[in-house]
C-alpha positions, 0 to 999 in steps of 0.5 A, spaced: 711 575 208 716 570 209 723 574 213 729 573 209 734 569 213 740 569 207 743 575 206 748 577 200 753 582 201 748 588 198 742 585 203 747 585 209 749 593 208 741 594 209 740 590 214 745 593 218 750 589 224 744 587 228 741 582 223 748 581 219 753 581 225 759 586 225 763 581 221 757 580 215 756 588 215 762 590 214 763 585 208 758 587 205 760 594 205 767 592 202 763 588 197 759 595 196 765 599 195 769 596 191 774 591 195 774 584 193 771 579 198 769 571 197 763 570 194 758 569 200 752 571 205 750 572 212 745 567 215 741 573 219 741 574 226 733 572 226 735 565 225 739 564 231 734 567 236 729 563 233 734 558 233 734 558 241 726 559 243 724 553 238 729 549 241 727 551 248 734 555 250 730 560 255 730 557 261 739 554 260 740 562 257 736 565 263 740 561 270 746 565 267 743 572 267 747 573 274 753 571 274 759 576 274 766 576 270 769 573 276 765 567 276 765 565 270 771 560 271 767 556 278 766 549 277 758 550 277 758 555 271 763 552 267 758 546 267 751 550 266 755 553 259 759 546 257 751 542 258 748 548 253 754 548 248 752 540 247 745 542 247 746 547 242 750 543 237 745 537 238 740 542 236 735 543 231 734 548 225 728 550 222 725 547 216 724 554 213 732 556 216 734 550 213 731 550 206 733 557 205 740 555 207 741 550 202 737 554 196 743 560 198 749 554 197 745 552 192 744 558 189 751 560 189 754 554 189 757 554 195 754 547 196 759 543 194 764 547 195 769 548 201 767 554 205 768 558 211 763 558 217 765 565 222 761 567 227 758 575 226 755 576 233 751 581 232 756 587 238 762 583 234 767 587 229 765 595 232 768 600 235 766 598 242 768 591 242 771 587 238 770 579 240 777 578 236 778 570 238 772 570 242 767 567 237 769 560 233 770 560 225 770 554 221 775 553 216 773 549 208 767 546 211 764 542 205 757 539 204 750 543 207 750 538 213 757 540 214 756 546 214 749 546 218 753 543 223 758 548 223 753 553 224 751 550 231 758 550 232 757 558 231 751 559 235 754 554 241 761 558 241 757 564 244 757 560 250 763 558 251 766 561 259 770 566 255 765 569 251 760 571 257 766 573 260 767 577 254 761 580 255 760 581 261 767 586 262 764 590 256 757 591 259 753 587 254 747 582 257 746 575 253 740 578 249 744 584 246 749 579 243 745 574 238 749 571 232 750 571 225 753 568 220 758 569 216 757 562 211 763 564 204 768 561 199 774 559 201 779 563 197 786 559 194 791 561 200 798 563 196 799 567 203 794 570 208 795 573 214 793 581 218 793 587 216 793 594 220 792 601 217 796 603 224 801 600 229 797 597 235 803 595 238 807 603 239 799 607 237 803 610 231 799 612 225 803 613 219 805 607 218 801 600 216 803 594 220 802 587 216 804 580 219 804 574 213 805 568 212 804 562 207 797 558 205 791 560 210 791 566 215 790 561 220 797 560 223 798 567 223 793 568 226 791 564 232 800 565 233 801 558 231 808 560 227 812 567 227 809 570 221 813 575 216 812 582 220 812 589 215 811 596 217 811 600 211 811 608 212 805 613 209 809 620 209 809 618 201 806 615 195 808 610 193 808 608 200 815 605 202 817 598 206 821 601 213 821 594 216 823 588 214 822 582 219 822 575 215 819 570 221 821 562 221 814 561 218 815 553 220 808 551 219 803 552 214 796 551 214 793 548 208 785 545 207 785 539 207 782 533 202 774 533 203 774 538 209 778 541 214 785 543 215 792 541 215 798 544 218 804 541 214 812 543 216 816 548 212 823 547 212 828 552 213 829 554 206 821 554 205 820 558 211 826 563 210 822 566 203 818 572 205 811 571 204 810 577 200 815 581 195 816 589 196 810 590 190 805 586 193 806 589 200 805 596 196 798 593 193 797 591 200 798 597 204 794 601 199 787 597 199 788 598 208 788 605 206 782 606 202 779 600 208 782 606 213 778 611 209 772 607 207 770 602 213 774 608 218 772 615 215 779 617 216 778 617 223 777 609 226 783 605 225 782 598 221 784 591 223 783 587 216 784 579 216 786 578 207 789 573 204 793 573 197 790 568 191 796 569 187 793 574 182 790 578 187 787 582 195 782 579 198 778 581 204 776 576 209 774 582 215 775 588 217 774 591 224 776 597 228 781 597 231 778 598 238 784 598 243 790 603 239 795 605 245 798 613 246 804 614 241 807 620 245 813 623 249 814 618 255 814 624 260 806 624 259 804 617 256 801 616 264 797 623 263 789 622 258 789 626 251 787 632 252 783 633 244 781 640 243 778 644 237 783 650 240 786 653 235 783 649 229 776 652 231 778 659 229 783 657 223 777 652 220 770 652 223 768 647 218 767 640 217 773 638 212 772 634 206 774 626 205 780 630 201 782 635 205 781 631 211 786 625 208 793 630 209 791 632 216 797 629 218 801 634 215 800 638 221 804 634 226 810 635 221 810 643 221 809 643 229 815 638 230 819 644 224 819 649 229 820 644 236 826 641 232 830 647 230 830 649 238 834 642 238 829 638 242 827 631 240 820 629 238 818 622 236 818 621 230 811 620 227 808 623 233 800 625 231 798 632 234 791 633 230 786 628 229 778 628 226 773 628 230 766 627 226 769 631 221 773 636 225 779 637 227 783 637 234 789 638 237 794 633 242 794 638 247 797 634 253 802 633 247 803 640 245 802 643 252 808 637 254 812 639 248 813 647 250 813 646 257 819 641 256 823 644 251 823 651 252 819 652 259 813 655 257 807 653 262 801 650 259 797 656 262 801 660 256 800 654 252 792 655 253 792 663 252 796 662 246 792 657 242 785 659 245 780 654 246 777 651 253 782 645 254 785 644 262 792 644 264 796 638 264 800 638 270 807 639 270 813 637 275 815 644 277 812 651 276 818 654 275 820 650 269 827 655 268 830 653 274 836 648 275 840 644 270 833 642 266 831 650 266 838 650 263 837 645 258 831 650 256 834 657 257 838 654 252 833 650 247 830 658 248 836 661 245 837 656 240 830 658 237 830 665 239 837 666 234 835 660 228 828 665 228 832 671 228 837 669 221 831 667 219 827 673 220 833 677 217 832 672 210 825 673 211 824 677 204 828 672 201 823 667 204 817 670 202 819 672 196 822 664 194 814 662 196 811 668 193 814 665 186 812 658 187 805 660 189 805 664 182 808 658 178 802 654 181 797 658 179 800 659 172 800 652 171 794 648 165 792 642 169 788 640 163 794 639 159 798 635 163 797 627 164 795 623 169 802 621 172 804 628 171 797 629 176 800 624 180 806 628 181 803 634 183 799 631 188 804 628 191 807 634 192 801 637 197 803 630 201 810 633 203 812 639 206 819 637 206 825 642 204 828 648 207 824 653 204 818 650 207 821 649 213 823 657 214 817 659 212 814 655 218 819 657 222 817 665 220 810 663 222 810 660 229 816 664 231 811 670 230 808 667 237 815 668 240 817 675 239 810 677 242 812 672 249 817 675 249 815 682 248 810 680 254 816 678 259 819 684 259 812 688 260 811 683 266 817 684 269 815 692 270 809 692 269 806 686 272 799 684 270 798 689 266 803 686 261 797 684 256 794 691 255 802 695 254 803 689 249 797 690 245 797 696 245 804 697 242 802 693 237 796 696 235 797 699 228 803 695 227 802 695 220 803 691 214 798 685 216 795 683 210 789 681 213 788 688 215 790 691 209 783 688 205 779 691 210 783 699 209 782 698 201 774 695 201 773 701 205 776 706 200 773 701 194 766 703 197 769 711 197 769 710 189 763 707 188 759 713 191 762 717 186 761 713 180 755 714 177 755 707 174 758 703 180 752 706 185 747 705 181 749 697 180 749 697 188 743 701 190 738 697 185 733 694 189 734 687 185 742 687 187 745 681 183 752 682 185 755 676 180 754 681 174 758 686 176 762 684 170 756 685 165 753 692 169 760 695 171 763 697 164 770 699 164 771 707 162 772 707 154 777 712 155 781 708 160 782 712 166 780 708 172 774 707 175 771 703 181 771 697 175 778 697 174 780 698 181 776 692 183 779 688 179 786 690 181 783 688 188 781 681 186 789 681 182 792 682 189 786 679 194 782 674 189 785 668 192 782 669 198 776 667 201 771 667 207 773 660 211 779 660 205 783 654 210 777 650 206 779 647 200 772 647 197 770 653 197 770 658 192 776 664 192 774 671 192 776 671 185 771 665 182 765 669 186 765 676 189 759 676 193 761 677 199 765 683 198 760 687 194 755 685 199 761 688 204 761 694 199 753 695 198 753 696 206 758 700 206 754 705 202 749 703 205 751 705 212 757 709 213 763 707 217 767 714 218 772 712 222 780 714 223 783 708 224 790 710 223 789 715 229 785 711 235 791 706 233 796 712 234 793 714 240 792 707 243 800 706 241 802 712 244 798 711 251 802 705 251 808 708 251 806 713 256 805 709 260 813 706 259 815 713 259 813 715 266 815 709 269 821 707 266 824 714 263 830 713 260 833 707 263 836 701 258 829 696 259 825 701 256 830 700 249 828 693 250 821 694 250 822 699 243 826 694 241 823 687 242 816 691 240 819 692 233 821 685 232 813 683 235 811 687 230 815 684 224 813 678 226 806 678 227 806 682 220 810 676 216 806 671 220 800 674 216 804 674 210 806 667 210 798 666 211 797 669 205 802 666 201 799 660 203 793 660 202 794 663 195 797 657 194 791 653 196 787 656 189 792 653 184 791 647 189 783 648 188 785 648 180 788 641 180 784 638 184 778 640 179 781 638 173 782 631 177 774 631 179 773 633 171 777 628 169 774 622 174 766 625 171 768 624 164 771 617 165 764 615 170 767 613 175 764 620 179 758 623 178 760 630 178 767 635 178 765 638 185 766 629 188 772 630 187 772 632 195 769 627 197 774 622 196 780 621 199 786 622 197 790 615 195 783 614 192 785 620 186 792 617 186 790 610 186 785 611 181 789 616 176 795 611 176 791 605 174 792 601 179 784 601 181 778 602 177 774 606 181 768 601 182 764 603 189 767 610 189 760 612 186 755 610 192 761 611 198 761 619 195 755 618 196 754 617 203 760 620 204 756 628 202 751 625 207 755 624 212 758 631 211 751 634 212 749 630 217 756 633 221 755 640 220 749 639 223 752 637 231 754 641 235 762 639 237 765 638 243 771 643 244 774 638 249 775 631 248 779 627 254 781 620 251 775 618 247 769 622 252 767 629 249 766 634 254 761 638 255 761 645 253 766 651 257 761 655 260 762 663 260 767 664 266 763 670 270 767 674 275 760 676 277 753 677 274 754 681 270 762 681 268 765 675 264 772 673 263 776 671 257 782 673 254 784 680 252 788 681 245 786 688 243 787 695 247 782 699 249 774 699 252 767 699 247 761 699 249 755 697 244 750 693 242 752 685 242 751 684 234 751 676 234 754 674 228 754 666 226 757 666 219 760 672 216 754 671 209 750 674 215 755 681 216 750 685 213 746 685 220 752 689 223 750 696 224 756 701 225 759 701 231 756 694 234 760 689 238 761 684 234 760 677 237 762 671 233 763 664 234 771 664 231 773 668 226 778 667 220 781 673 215 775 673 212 771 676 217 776 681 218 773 686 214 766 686 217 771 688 223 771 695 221 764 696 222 764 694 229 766 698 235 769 691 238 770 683 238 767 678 242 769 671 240 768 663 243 774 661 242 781 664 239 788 666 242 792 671 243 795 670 236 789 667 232 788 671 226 782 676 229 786 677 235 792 680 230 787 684 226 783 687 232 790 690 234 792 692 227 785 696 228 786 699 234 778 695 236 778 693 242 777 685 243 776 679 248 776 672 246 776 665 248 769 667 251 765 659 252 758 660 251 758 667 249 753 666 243 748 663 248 749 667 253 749 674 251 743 677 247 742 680 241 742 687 241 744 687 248 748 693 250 756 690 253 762 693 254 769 690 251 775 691 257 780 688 252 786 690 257 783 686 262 780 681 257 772 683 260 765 683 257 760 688 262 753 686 261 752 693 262 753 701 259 757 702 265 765 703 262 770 701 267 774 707 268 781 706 264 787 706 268 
C-alpha cells in the first residue's frame, strides 16, 4: 500500500507531530476543535527523509554529526552547510512525492492560488523547543513548481548554521529533526500579527498580550515595523483592554502580483490608526483563551500566529510558549519556584475538571486579601497556584517569601502550617523581628492582628450576610432564567471581589494566626512543648462544624437501633442504601423517627459531600450512601466512646500543666485569653468552610442547568460535559459568540485525559519545571517516624490504611487511622479510629482541626506512610511530640 505523504488537517492530528511536524499537528487540532484555519495540509515528514537518501544526502548530513554549537559559525562548517543547502535546493523529489503533491493542490485548489510554504520540523512548535524564526517560511507562493521550489527551501533551511546551532543548545541529533511541511492558503490580510494567552515579557498570566499591525504578520513578526501592542486583563468577561500602545506601523507587508511580498510605506496618518478596534481585540482575546484551554490544557501558555480578513480570526500557529519568566517579588526572582501540592492535596486530592480547573487563578486573589490588610504590597496578578496534570500546586518560594517578609514568619512555620514535603527557601536573616525591616514587620503583624480582631468581632454579621447569600442561591430556578441571565450568574463565580468576600477571607486565614500566636506564648514558657500544650487546650473546642456531623451520625446510628423499621433497612443482606426513602416511611402519626431525623440531618448538612471541594461530585443531599453506610457500621460495629470527656481530660492536663509552672502570674491570663480566641477562630474557619461549600451545590445546579441546556442544543453530548469544558467556552457558547463546533471530540479527549490523570501518581514538589521524587518517612530511628503532631495525646493500634473514605467500612474500632490527605468528609470515619496518620496536612488542615476537636491523638505530614507502614500492623501515635512507634511499646507520657 502506497504511504500517504499529503495530510489534511484531520490526517495531520492522527499522524501526530513526528510525521506532521509541530507546526501541522497543532493546525489540525485547531481545525478539529473548531478554530478557523486556511484551507490546507502538511506534506508529511516521510517525504523528507526519502527526500534526503533518494538524493544521496547521507554522507554531507553525517560530516556534521560532530560538531558542537560552538563550532558552528567556523569557516570550514559554514562552507560544509552553505554547499548542502545548494544541494538541497537543486535536488529532486520524487515522482510518487511530486504526483501526490500536485493532485493535493489540485484537489484543493490550491494550485493556482498563492499560498504559504512553512516549515513544520518534526521537534518544531512543543513545549520543549520552539525553532521560532529557525526554520524558512514562504509567503503567497504561486503555481506547483513554485511551491516545489519552496519546499526544498523548507528542507534546506534545516541546515542553516543557526538551526544546527539550535539543535545542538536543545540536545537533538539531526536525525531526530526531519521536516514537514506545512503547504496552505494565503488569507486576505486586513491585519495580522501574535498573540500570547500570557505576558512573555513580565511572566504574568492574567492577561493576554497581542502585537498587530495592518496587512500580512510578517512585519510584526520578524520586528521590521513597531507593531500595535495590547494587554488585555481576564479578571473579567468580557475581558478589558488594560493597555493601549498604537505603534508607527511605518510599513506594510502586502502580497504581491503573481507572487511574493511586498512591503509599502505607510504614512503617518495611516500608521497612526490601531490595527484593531477594542471589539475586535475582545473576539481576538477570547479565541487565545479557548487555544489556551484547548491546545494548553489550562496548563501551557500559548504563542498564536493569526490574521484578521476583516469579517473574521484565522489561525496560522499556535505553539507553546516555551521560555515564560517568573512574575514574582524581586526579593526572590533569583530563587527556583518551588511548587507543591501542600495544602492543595489535603483540601482537593483529585484531579480537577476543565471547569473547576479554568478559575484556578481565583486563589492568588484570596491570598493577596489577607497579605493586603496587614498593609503589604503584592504584585498585582501574582499567580500562587497552577495545574500540573490536573492538579493543583501552590508557589511556595512565593508563599513562604510573602509571610516571611511581611510579617516575619520563618518558612519553617510556613511549611508546618501548610503541610506538604517543599524545602525551605533561604532567607536574609533568621531573626526576621529584628531592626527597622523587623519593625516594619512587627508593625504589618499589629495591623492584621487588629484589622483580624474588628472582623472577628463582626464575624456573626459576616456569616450570617454569606449564609444568606448561600440560601438565596440555592433557591434560585436556574431553568427559568435566560442564557444572559446565565451568563451573569457565571460571571459571578469568576469575582471574588467585595467587602463581605474579603472579611470572610480575613475570617479564614486569620484562623491560622490566633493559634500562632497561641503558640509563641507557649514557647516562651514551655519551650518544645508548645505544640502539645496548644492543642491540647484546644481539644474539644467546640463549635467546629465539621466535628458536629460526626456527633449527630453517631447519635443517628442510636436511633436507628431503636427503630424497628430503620434496623431492619440496614441489617438486610441485600442493603440498597439509595432507597431509603421508599424503605423508611415516615410515622403516620407525625412523632419523629429515625426517617424524619435524617432528613433533618440532610436539611443542615446535605450540601456536604465527600471530597466536596470538587465540584462534580454529588452532595450528601443528591446521594446519601456514604453516610448510610457510615451509620450501617456503625450498628454493625459499635463505637462507645465519650468523646466529650477524653477532650475534657486532655484540655484539663494542659492547663495543669500551665498551672503548676506559672500559677498565678499575668502570662498564664494570656494564655486563657489567647487560647479562647484560637478556639473562636478555628471554629469560625470551619464555619465559613461550610458556608462556602454550600455554596458550591447552587453552583453545581447552575452548571448543570447549563450542561442540560448545551446537550438539548447538541453542542454536548451529555449534561454531566459540562465539566469538561472550560469555563469561557460556556460563556462564549451561552452569548452566541461561538457555536460549539469541535467541542464534542475536544470533551472527549479532555474525560480521557482526566482518566489518564487520575491514574499518575503526582509529585509533592516541583522546582521549576522538574518533579521531585517522593518525600520519604523521615525515621528518627528504625522504628520511629517523625511527622507533625496536631492532636494531643498517644494511641496505640492497628494501622488501618484507608485510601478513599468509600473503603471506612474497613476501619474496625479503635484502629489508626492512615490515609493519604483527608477532608470534612472523612472526618466521621475519625470516630471509629483511636488515632490519625495522614501523608500530607498542616497544623491547620481540616483533619488537624477535627483530630483536636475529637480529642484523637494525630500526626500528619508523614511522606510515604501508605507505603511504609503495613496493614494491620500495631503503631503508636505520639501527637505531642508528632511521632509514629512501630511497635505496642507507648512513650511514657510527660
Amino acid at each position: 500500500m502506497t504511504k500517504k505523504l499529503l495530510l489534511t488537517w484531520r490526517e495531520a492530528v492522527e499522524a501526530g507531530p513526528a510525521e506532521a511536524g509541530g507546526k501541522g499537528w497543532n493546525l489540525g487540532r485547531l481545525d478539529r476543535y473548531g478554530f478557523n484555519v486556511p484551507p490546507g495540509g502538511v506534506l508529511a515528514a516521510f517525504a523528507y527523509r526519502s527526500f534526503l537518501s533518494d538524493n544521496g544526502f547521507a554522507e554531507n548530513i553525517k560530516a556534521l554529526a560532530d560538531v558542537r554549537a560552538e563550532e558552528v559559525s567556523e569557516d570550514r562548517v559554514t562552507k560544509v552547510l552553505e554547499d548542502l543547502r545548494t544541494a538541497i535546493a537543486k535536488g529532486q523529489l520524487s515522482e510518487l512525492v511530486e504526483q501526490q503533491l500536485k493532485e493535493f493542490l489540485s484537489s484543493n485548489s490550491l494550485d493556482s492560488t498563492g499560498v504559504a510554504v512553512r516549515s513544520s520540523a518534526t521537534t518544531e512548535d512543543s513545549k520543549e523547543a520552539s525553532f521560532a524564526g529557525i526554520h524558512t517560511s514562504f509567503l503567497n507562493v504561486v503555481g506547483s513548481e513554485r511551491i516545489i521550489e519552496a519546499v526544498l527551501g523548507c528542507y534546506a533551511s534545516l541546515w542553516t548554521p543557526q538551526a544546527l546551532a539550535y539543535r545542538r543548545k536543545m540536545g537533538f541529533s539531526d536525525e531526530e529533526v526531519a521536516a514537514a511541511v506545512v503547504i496552505m492558503q494565503m488569507v486576505p490580510a486586513v491585519a495580522a500579527g501574535v498573540a500570547f494567552s500570557c505576558d512573555p515579557k513580565t511572566g504574568r498570566q492574567d492577561v493576554i498580550t497581542i502585537s498587530a499591525n495592518f496587512g500580512l504578520g510578517e512585519s510584526v513578526v520578524n520586528g521590521s515595523v513597531e507593531p500595535d501592542e495590547y494587554r488585555v486583563g481576564l479578571d473579567k468577561y468580557p475581558p478589558k483592554v488594560l493597555e493601549k500602545r498604537v505603534g508607527a506601523k511605518s510599513v506594510v507587508v502586502l502580497p504581491q502580483e503573481g507572487g511574493g511580498t511586498v512591503a509599502r510605506e505607510l504614512n503617518s496618518t495611516e500608521g497612526a490608526k490601531a490595527a484593531l478596534t477594542d471589539t475586535e481585540l475582545v473576539d481576538l482575546v477570547s479565541l487565545i483563551q479557548r487555544i489556551f484551554h484547548a491546545l494548553g490544557k489550562g496548563e501551557q501558555h500559548q504563542d498564536v500566529e493569526w490574521v484578521f480578513d476583516g469579517d473574521r480570526f484565522v489561525m496560522l500557529q499556535a505553539r507553546p510558549v516555551t521560555k515564560l519568566p517568573t512574575y514574582t517579588f524581586p526579593a526572590i526572582s533569583h530563587l527556583p519556584v518551588i511548587w507543591s501540592n501542600a495544602n492543595a492535596k489535603d483540601a482537593g486530592p483529585f484531579v480537577m475538571s476543565t471547569l473547576q480547573g479554568s478559575g484556578i487563578g481565583l486563589v492568588g486573589g484570596i491570598i493577596s486579601v489577607m497579605l493586603t490588610a496587614s498593609g503589604y504590597k503584592v504584585p498585582e496578578g501574582m499567580s500562587v497556584i497552577r495545574l500540573y496534570k490536573g492538579r493543583p500546586y501552590f508557589n511556595m518560594t512565593a508563599m513562604q517569601w510573602a509571610m516571611y517578609d511581611s510579617m516575619g514568619m520563618l518558612p519553617s512555620k510556613v511549611n508546618e502550617n501548610f503541610g506538604g514535603h517543599q524545602p525551605e527557601i533561604p532567607v536574609p536573616d533568621p531573626n526576621p523581628l529584628k531592626g527597622k525591616d523587623g519593625l516594619k514587620r512587627r508593625a504589618r503583624q499589629m495591623r492584621f492582628g487588629l484589622y483580624f480582631m474588628r472582623t472577628l468581632m463582626k464575624s456573626k454579621s459576616i456569616l450570617g450576610k454569606a449564609l444568606e447569600e448561600a440560601e438565596a442561591k440555592s433557591r434560585k430556578n436556574y431553568s427559568q432564567f435566560s442564557d444572559e441571565a446565565l451568563v451573569a450568574e457565571l460571571c459571578g463565580v469568576l469575582s471574588i471581589k467585595g467587602s463581605s468576600i474579603s472579611d470572610a477571607i480575613i475570617l479564614a486565614m486569620g484562623a491560622t494566626i490566633q493559634p500562632e500566636l497561641l503558640r509563641r506564648e507557649l514557647k516562651r514558657h514551655f519551650p518544645g512543648r508548645e505544640g502539645a500544650l496548644a492543642n491540647g487546650l484546644m481539644a474539644g473546642g467546640s463549635g467546629i462544624t465539621s466535628a458536629e456531623h460526626g456527633y449527630e451520625l453517631l447519635k443517628l446510628a442510636d436511633m436507628a437501633r431503636d427503630d424497628k423499621e430503620a434496623l431492619s433497612f440496614f441489617t438486610a443482606e441485600d442493603f440498597q442504601p439509595l432507597t431509603w426513602r421508599e424503605r423508611l416511611p415516615l410515622n403516620s402519626n407525625g412523632d419523629p423517627n429515625f426517617r424524619s431525623h435524617f432528613e433533618e440531618f440532610l436539611e443542615q448538612y446535605g450540601h456536604r459531600a465527600v471530597y466536596e471541594g470538587d465540584f462534580k461530585n454529588p452532595r450528601w443531599r443528591e446521594d446519601p450512601t456514604y453516610l448510610l453506610e457510615f451509620i450501617r457500621n456503625q450498628i454493625q460495629n459499635p463505637v462507645k466512646v465519650n468523646y466529650k470527656e477524653m477532650q475534657r481530660m486532655k484540655r484539663e492536663q494542659a492547663q495543669q500543666e500551665i498551672k503548676e509552672k506559672l500559677g498565678l502570674r499575668p502570662s498564664r491570663l494570656k494564655i486563657n485569653y489567647l487560647t479562647k480566641l484560637a478556639v473562636k477562630s478555628v471554629a469560625k474557619r470551619e464555619l465559613l468552610k461550610s458556608i462556602g461549600v454550600k455554596s458550591v451545590e447552587p453552583l453545581r445546579l447552575l452548571y448543570e442547568e447549563v450542561g442540560s441546556r448545551l446537550a438539548a442544543r447538541g453542542l454536548l453530548n451529555e449534561r454531566a460535559d459540562v465539566y469538561h469544558c472550560a469555563m469561557i467556552e460556556l460563556l462564549l457558547m451561552l452569548d452566541g459568540i461561538w457555536d460549539g463546533r469541535g467541542l464534542k471530540l475536544l470533551v472527549e479527549e479532555r474525560k480521557e485525559k482526566f482518566k489518564e490523570y487520575e491514574q499518575l501518581d503526582p509529585p509533592d514538589v516541583i522546582i521549576d519545571e522538574i518533579p521531585q521524587p517522593k518525600a520519604a518517612v523521615q525515621e528518627v530511628s528504625g522504628e520511629v517516624f517523625e511527622g507533625i503532631g496536631v492532636a494531643a495525646g498517644q494511641a496505640t493500634g492497628a494501622a488501618r490504611l484507608i485510601n478513599h473514605p468509600n473503603e471506612g467500612n474497613l476501619l474496625k474500632p479503635g484502629e489508626i487511622l492512615v490515609a493519604p490527605s483527608t477532608d470534612p468528609g472523612w472526618t466521621p470515619l475519625f470516630l471509629r479510629a483511636s488515632g490519625l496518620i495522614m501523608e500530607v496536612g498542616g497544623s491547620f488542615s481540616h483533619g488537624a482541626i477535627v483530630a483536636r476537636e475529637y480529642g484523637i491523638p494525630a500526626v500528619v505530614n508523614v511522606p510515604g506512610a501508605m507505603k511504609v507502614l503495613q496493614d494491620g500492623e500495631i503503631v503508636t501515635v505520639d501527637g505531642d511530640e508528632g511521632k509514629i512507634y512501630r511497635s505496642v511499646r507507648v512513650k511514657e507520657p510527660v
